[in-house]
C-alpha positions as CSV (number, residue, x, y, z in Angstrom):
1,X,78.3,43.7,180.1
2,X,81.7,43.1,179.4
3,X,82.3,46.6,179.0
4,X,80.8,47.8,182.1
5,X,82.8,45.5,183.8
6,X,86.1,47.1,182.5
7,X,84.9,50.8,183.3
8,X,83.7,49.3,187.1
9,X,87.7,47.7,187.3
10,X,88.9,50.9,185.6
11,X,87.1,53.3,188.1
12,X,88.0,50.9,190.9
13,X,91.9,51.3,190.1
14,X,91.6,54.8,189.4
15,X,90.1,55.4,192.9
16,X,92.8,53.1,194.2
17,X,95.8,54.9,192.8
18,X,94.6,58.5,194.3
19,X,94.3,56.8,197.5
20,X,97.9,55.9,197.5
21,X,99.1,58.5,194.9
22,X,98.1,60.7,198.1
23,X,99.4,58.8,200.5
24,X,102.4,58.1,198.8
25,X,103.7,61.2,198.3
26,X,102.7,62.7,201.5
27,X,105.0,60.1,202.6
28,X,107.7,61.1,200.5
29,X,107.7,64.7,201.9
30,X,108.1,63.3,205.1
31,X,110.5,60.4,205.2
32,X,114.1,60.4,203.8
33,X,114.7,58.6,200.2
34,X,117.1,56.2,202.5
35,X,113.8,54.6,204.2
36,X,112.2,54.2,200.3
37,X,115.5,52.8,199.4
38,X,114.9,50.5,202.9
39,X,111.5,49.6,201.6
40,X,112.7,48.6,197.7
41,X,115.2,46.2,199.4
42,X,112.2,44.4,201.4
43,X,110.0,44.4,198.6
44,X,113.3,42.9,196.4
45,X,113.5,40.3,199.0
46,X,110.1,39.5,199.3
47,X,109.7,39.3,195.6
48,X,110.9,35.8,196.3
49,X,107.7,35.0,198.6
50,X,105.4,36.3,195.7
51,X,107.5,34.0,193.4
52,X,107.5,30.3,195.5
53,X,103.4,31.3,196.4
54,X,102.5,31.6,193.1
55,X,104.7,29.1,191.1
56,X,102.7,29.6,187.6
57,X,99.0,29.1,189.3
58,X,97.6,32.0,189.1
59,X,96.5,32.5,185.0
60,X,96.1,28.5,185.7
61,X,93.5,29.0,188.0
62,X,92.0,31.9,186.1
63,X,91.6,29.6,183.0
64,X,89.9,26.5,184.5
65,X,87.6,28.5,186.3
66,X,86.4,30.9,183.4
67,X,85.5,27.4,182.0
68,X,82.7,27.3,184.5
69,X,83.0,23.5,184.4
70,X,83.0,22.2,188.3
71,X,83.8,26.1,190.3
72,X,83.3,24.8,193.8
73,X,85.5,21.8,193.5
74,X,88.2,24.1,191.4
75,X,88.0,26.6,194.4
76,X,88.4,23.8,197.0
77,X,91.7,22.0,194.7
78,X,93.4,25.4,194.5
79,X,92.8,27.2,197.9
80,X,94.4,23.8,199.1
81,X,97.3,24.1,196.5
82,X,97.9,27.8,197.4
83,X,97.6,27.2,201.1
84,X,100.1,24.4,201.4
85,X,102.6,26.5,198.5
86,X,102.1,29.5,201.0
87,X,103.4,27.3,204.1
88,X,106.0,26.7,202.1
89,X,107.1,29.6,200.2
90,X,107.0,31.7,203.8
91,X,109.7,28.8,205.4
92,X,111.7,29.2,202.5
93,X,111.8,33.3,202.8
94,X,112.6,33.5,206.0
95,X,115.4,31.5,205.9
96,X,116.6,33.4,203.1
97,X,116.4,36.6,205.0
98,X,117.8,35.0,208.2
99,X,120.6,33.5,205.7
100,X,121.2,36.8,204.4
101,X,121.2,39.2,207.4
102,X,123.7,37.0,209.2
103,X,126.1,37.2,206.5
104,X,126.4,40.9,205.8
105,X,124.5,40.3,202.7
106,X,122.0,42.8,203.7
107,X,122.0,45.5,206.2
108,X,121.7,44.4,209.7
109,X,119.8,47.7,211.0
110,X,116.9,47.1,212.4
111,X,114.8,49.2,210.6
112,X,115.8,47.5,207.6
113,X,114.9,43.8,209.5
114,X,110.9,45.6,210.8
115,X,110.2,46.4,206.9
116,X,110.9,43.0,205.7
117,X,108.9,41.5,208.4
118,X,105.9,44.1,207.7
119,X,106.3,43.8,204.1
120,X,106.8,40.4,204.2
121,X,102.5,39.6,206.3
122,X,101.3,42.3,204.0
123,X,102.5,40.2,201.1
124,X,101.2,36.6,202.9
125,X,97.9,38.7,203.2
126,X,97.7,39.4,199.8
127,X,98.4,35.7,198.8
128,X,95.5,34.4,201.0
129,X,93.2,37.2,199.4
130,X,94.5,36.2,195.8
131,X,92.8,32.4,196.2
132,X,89.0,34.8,196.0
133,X,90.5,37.6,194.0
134,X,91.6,34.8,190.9
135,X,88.4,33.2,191.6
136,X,86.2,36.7,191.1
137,X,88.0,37.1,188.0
138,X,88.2,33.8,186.6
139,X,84.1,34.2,186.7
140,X,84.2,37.8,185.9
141,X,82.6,39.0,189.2
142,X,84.3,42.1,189.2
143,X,81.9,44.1,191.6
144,X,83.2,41.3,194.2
145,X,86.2,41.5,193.1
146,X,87.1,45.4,193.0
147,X,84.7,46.8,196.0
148,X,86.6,45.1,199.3
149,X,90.0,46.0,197.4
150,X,88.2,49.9,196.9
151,X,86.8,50.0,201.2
152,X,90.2,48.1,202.2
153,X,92.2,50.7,200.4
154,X,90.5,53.6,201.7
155,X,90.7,52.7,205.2
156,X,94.3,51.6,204.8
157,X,94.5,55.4,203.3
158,X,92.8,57.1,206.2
159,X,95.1,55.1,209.1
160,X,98.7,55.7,206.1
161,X,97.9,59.8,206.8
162,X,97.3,58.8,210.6
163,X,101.0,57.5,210.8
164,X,102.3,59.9,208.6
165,X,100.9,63.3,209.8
166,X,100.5,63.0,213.2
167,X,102.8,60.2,214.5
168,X,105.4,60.8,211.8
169,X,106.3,56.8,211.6
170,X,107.6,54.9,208.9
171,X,106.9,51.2,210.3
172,X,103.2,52.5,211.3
173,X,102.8,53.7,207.7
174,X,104.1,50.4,206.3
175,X,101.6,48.8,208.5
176,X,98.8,50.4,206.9
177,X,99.5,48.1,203.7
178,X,99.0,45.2,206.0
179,X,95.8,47.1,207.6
180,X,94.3,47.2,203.6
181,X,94.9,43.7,203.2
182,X,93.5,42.7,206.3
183,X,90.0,44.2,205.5
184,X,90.3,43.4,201.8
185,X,90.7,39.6,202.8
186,X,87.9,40.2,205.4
187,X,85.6,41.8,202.3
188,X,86.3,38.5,199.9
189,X,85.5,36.0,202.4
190,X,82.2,37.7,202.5
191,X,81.5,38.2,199.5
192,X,83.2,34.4,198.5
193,X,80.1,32.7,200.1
194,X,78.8,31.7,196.4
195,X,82.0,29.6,196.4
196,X,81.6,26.4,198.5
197,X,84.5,24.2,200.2
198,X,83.9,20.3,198.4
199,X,86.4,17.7,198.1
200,X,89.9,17.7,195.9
201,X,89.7,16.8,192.9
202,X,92.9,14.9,192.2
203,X,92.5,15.0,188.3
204,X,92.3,18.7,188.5
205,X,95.3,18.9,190.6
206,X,97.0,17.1,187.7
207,X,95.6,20.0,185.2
208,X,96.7,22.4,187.4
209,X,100.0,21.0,187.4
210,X,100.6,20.7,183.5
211,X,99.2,23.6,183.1
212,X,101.2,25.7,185.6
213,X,104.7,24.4,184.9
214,X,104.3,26.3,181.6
215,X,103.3,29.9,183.0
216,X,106.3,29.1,185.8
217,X,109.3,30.1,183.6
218,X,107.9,33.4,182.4
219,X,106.9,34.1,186.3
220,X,110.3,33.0,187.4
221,X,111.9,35.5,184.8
222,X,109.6,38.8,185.6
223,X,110.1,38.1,189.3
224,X,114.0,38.0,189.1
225,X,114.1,40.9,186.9
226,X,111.9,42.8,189.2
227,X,114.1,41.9,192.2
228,X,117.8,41.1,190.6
229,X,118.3,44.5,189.0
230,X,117.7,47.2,192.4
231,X,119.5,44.3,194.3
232,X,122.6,44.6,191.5
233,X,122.5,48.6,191.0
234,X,123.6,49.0,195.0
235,X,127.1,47.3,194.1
236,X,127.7,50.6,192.5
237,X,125.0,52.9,194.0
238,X,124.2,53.4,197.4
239,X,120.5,53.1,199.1
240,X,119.4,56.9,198.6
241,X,119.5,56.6,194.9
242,X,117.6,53.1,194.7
243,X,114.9,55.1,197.3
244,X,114.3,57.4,194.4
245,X,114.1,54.5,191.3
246,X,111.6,53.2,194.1
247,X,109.2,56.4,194.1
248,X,109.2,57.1,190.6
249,X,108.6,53.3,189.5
250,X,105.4,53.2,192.4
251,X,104.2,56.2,190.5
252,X,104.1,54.8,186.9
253,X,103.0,51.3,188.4
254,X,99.8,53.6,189.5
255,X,99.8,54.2,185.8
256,X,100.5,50.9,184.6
257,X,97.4,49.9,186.7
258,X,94.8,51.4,184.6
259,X,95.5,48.7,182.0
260,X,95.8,46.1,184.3
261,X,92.5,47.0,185.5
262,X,91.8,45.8,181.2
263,X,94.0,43.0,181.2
264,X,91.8,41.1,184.5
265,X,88.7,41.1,182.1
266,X,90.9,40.2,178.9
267,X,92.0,36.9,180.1
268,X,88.6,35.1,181.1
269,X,86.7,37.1,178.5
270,X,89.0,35.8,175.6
271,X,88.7,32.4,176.9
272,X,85.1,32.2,176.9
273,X,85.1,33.7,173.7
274,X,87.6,31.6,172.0
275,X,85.2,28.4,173.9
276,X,82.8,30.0,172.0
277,X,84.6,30.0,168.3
278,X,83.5,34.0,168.4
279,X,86.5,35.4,166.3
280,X,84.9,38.9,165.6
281,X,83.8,39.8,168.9
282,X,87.4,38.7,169.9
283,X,89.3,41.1,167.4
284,X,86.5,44.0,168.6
285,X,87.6,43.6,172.3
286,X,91.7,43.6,170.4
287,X,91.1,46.9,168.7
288,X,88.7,48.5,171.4
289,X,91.4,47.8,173.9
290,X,94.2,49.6,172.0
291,X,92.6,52.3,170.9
292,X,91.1,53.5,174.0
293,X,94.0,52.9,175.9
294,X,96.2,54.8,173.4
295,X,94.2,57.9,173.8
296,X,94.4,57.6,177.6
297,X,98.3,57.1,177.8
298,X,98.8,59.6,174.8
299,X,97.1,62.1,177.2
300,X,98.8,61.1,180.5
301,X,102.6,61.4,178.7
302,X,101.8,64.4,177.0
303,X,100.5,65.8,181.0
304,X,103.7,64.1,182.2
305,X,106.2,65.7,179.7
306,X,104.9,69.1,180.4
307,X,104.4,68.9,184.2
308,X,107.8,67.1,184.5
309,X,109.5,69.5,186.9
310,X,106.8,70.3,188.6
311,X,106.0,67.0,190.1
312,X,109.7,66.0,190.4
313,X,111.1,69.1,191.4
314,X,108.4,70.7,193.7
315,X,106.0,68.1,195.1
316,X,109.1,65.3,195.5
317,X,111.9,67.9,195.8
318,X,115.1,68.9,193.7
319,X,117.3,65.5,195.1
320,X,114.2,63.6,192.6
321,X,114.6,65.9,189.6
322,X,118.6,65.9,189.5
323,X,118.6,62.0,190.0
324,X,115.3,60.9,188.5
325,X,114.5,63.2,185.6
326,X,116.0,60.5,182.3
327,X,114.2,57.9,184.2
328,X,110.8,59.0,184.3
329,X,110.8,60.3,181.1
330,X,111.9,56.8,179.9
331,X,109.4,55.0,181.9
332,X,107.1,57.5,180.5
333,X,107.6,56.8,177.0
334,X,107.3,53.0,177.5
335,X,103.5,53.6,178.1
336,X,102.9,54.2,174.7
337,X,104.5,50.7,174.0
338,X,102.1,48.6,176.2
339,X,98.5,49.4,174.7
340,X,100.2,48.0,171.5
341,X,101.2,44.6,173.0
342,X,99.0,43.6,175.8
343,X,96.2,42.5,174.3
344,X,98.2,40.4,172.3
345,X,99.9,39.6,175.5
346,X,96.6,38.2,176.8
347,X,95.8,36.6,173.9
348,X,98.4,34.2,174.2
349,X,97.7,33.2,177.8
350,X,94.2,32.6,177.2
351,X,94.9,29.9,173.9
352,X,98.4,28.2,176.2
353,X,100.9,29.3,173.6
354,X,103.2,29.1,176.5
355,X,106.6,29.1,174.3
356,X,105.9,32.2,173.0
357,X,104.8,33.7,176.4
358,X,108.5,32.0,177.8
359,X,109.6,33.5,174.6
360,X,108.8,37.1,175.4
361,X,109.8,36.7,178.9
362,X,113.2,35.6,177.8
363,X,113.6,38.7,175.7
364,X,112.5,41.3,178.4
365,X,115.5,39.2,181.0
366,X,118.3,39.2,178.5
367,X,117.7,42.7,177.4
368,X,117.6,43.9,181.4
369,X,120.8,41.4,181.9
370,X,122.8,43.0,179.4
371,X,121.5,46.3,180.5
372,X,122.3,45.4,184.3
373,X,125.9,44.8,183.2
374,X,126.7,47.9,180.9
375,X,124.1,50.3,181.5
376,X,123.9,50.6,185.4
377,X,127.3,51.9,185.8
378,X,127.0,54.7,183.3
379,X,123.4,55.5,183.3
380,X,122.5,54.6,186.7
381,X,118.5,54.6,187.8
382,X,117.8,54.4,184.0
383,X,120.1,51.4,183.8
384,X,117.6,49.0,186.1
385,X,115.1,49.7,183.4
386,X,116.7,50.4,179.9
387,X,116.9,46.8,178.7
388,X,113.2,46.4,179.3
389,X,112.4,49.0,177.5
390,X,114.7,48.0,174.7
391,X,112.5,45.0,174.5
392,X,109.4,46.3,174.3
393,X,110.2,47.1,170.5
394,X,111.2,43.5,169.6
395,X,108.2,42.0,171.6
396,X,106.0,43.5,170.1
397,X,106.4,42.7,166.4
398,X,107.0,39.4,167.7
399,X,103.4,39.0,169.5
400,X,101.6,40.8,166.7
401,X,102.9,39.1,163.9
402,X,102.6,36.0,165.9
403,X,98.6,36.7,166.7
404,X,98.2,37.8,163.0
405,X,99.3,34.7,161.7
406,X,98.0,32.1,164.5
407,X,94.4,33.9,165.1
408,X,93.5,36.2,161.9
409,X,93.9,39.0,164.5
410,X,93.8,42.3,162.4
411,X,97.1,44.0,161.5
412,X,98.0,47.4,162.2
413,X,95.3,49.8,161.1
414,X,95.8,53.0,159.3
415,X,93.6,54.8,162.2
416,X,96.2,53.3,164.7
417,X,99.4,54.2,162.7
418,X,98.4,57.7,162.5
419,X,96.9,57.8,166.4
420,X,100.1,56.9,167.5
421,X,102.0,59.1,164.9
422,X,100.2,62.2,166.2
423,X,101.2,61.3,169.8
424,X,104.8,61.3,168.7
425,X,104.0,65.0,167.1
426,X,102.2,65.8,170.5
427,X,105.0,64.4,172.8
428,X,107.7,66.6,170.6
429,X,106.2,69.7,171.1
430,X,105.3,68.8,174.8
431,X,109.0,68.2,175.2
432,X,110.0,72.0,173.5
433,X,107.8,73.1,175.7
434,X,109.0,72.0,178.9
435,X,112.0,72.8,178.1
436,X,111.3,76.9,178.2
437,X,110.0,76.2,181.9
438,X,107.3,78.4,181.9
439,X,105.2,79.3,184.7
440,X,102.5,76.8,185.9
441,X,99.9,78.6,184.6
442,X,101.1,78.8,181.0
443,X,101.9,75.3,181.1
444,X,98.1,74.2,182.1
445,X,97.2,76.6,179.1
446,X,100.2,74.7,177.1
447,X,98.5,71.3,178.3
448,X,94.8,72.3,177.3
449,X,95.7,73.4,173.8
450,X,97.4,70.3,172.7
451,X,95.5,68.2,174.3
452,X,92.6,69.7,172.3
453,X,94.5,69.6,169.1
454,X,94.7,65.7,169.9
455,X,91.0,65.5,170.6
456,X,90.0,67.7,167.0
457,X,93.0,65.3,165.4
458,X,90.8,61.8,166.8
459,X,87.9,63.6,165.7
460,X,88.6,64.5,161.9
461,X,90.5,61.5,161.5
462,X,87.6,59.5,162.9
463,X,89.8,57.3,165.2
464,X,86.5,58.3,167.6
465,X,83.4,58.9,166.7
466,X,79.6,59.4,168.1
467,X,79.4,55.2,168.9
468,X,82.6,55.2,171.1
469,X,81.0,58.0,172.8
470,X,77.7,56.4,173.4
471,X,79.3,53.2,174.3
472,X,81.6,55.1,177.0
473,X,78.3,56.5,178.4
474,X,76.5,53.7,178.4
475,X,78.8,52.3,180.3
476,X,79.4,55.1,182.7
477,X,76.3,55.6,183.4
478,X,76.0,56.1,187.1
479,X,72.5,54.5,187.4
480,X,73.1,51.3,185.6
481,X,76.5,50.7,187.2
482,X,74.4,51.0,190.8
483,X,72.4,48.8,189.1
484,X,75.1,45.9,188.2
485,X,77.2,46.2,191.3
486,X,73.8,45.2,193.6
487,X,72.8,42.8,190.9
488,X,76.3,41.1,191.6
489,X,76.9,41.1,195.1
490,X,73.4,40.5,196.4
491,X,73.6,37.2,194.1
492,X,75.1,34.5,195.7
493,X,75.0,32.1,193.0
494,X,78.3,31.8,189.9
C-alpha cells in the first residue's frame, strides 16, 4: 500500500507541475523578466512569513501524529499552535515590509507593493491548509491529501490562462495562486471531517515544543538561504536578471517536486517502521527510493541537456539562453545528487538525529555564504546557487556514512555505482551533442537512442528487472488506484 501511495503522490505532482509548467510559461511569453524579478523579491520577503509560521512544527507534527497515539487531540494542540504562530508571524511581516518600503530598502512601486500583498494571503492560505495537509500525511492519507491540491490546482490553472490570455494581467494571474489555495483549503476541510476539534493537551504542547526547537535551526538556515542570496545578488545585478534566476529555479523546483512527492510518504512511513523494529523493510524503501528515482532524473537531465536551447532559447526567448544557460545546466546536474541523499535525509528526521540535520543545514548556508560573497559578482545567476551545489558533495558522504554506521543502512551497491556511472557516460555524450545544434528532429532521434541505450544498460546490468516492473504495475494499475482513492475518502475514520 505504501507503494501505491507514492505512485498516487507521484501522479498527483506530476499533474500539478503541467498545470503550472503551462501556465507558467505562458506567462513568461507574456510578461517582462522585470515583473518575475518583481515576484522573486515578494516571494524573498515573504519567505520570512513561511519562516515565523512554521518555526520547526511541521516534521514535529508529522512525527507525533504518524504515532497514531491520541490524533484528534494532536490535531486540536497544533491547529491552535499554528493559528496563534500565524497571527503572529503575519504582524511581524507586515511590519517588516512596511519597515522596508518606507526606507528605500525595497522599491516603492506599486506594483511591487500589490505582489507582496497577493503573495503574501496566498502564502497565509497555504499555512491554514498545511494544519490538514501535515495531518493527511502524518497518517498517510494521501488520497486526502493530494486530490483538493490536484482540483484546487486545476481551477487555479483554468482562471491563471484567463488572466493571462485574455486580460493580459500580472496581479490577476498572481491571484490565481491565491484562487488554488482557496479551494484547496475549502477541499481539506472536507475531507478533514475524520479529524475532530477536543481539548489541548498541554503535555503535548510541551512535546511539540522540545521537539520543534531542534527542527528550528535547520528551518531558519534553508529559509535565509532561500531568501538572503536573490535579496544580495541585486547589490550587483539589477531586477531583470534575478526575473530570469526566478523562471529557471520554478522550473527545476517542478522537478524537484517529483521526489518530494517520495519524501511525504518517507517520513511517517520510516517512523512507523522504525516503531516497529522493521530494519529490512526499512533499507527496501532506502534502496527502492534511490534507484527509481535515479533512473527518472538520469532520464530527465539527459532530455534537459539535449533540449537545452530549445526550451531556453525558443519557448523562454534568447534574453533566458544568454543569461541563464550555466545556471540551468548547474541546477541540472544537482538532480542527480538528491536521489543519493534524501532518503538518508529522511531518515534522520524520522529517528530525531537533529545535530546532524543542523549539521547538514549548516554546510549547505556556509557553502552559499561564501558563494554569495565571491561567486555572485563573477558568475552572476550561477553565484545564488553554486555553494549549494558545492555542498551537496560533502553532505552526502556525511549522511551516508552517518546512516551506515547509526542504522546498518546498506552502503553503496555495485548496481548503483555503475547506474550512476552510466548517467555520467549518458550526460557526456548528451552534452557533445547539444553542442552541434542540430535540428529538433535529430535531436528527438538523438534523445530516443540514448535513452534506449540507458534502458538495455539497466537491463543487462539487471539494476531492473521483471519484479520492478510488476511492482510498478501493480501499482499503476488504474483499477486498483480507483479502488484505494474511494476506499480513502469515503472513510471517515484514521
Amino acid at each position: 500500500m505504501i507503494g501505491r501511495k507514492s505512485f498516487l503522490a507521484l501522479i498527483s505532482h506530476i499533474v500539478v507541475q503541467i498545470c503550472n509548467g503551462i501556465v507558467y510559461f505562458t506567462a513568461v511569453k507574456k510578461f517582462l523578466p522585470l515583473q518575475f524579478g518583481y515576484y522573486q523579491i515578494a516571494g524573498s520577503i515573504i519567505l520570512i512569513f513561511s519562516l515565523l509560521s512554521t518555526l520547526g512544527f511541521a516534521d514535529t507534527h508529522v512525527k507525533i501524529i504518524a504515532e497514531k497515539k491520541n490524533i484528534d487531540e494532536a490535531f486540536t494542540t497544533y491547529a491552535i499552535i499554528k493559528i496563534i504562530i500565524i497571527i503572529f508571524s503575519a504582524f511581524i511581516t507586515s511590519f517588516i515590509v512596511f519597515f522596508q518600503a518606507t526606507n528605500g530598502l525595497i522599491s516603492n512601486d506599486k506594483e511591487q507593493l500589490w505582489i507582496i500583498l497577493i503573495v503574501g494571503i496566498s502564502n497565509l492560505f497555504i499555512a491554514i491548509s498545511s494544519i490538514y495537509n501535515l495531518s493527511f500525511r502524518g497518517t498517510l492519507k494521501f488520497a486526502k491529501l493530494e486530490l483538493p491540491i490536484m482540483i484546487g490546482t486545476i481551477c487555479g490553472a483554468i482562471f491563471s490562462l484567463i488572466s493571462i490570455l485574455i486580460f493580459e494581467n500580472f496581479l490577476l494571474y498572481l491571484i490565481s495562486l491565491v484562487l488554488t489555495n482557496v479551494i484547496i483549503l475549502i477541499l481539506y476541510i472536507n475531507f478533514g471531517k475524520s479529524f475532530h476539534f477536543t481539548h489541548i493537551n498541554f503535555s503535548l504542547i510541551k512535546r511539540y515544543l522540545f521537539l520543534s526547537i531542534p527542527f528550528l535551526i535547520p528551518i531558519l538556515l534553508l529559509n535565509l538561504r532561500k531568501s538572503l542570496g536573490p535579496l544580495l545578488f541585486l547589490q550587483f545585478f539589477d531586477e531583470e536578471l534575478l526575473g530570469v534566476y526566478s523562471i529557471i529555479t520554478s522550473f527545476f523546483s517542478m522537478l524537484v517536486i517529483l521526489e518530494k512527492s517520495f519524501i511525504f510518504v518517507l517520513v511517517p512511513s520510516f517512523t512507523q517502521l522504525i516503531s516497529d523494529q522493521n530494519s529490512k523493510k526499512l533499507k527496501d524503501s532506502i534502496n527502492l527510493f534511490s534507484k527509481y528515482m535515479l533512473i527518472i532524473n538520469g532520464i530527465v537531465i539527459i532530455a534537459g541537456v539535449i533540449f537545452a536551447e530549445v526550451f531556453l532559447k525558443y519557448i523562454l526567448g534568447q534574453f533566458y539562453f544568454e543569461k541563464g544557460l550555466f545556471f540551468f545546466y548547474g541546477s541540472l546536474l544537482t538532480l542527480l545528487i538528491f536521489p543519493l541523499m534524501i532518503p538518508y535525509s529522511a531518515l534522520i528526521i524520522a529517528t530525531e538525529k537533529m545535530k546532524m540535520y543542523i549539521t547538514v543545514e549548516i554546510l549547505f548556508f556556509v557553502f552559499s555564504l561564501i558563494s554569495w560573497i565571491f561567486f555572485i559578482p563573477q558568475f552572476n545567476i550561477v553565484g545564488i546557487e553554486l555553494g549549494a551545489w558545492i555542498a551537496l558533495i560533502p553532505n552526502i558522504i556525511i549522511l551516508r556514512l552517518y546512516c551506515i554506521k547509526h542504522f546498518s543502512v546498506d552502503k553503496l551497491k555495485k548496481h548503483e555505482f555503475w547506474n550512476v556511472f552510466m548517467i555520467f557516460i549518458l550526460i557526456f555524450f548528451s552534452l557533445f551533442a547539444s553542442s552541434k545544434q542540430l535540428p529538433f528532429f535529430f535531436n528527438v532521434l538523438t534523445f530516443l537512442i540514448i535513452i534506449g541505450c540507458y534502458i538495455v544498460f539497466l537491463l543487462f546490468a539487471k539494476i531492473i528487472d521483471k519484479r520492478d516492473i510488476r511492482y510498478i504495475l501493480d501499482n499503476i494499475n488504474p483499477k486498483k488506484m480507483i479502488n484505494y482513492i474511494q476506499e480513502e475518502t469515503m472513510n471517515d475514520k484514521n
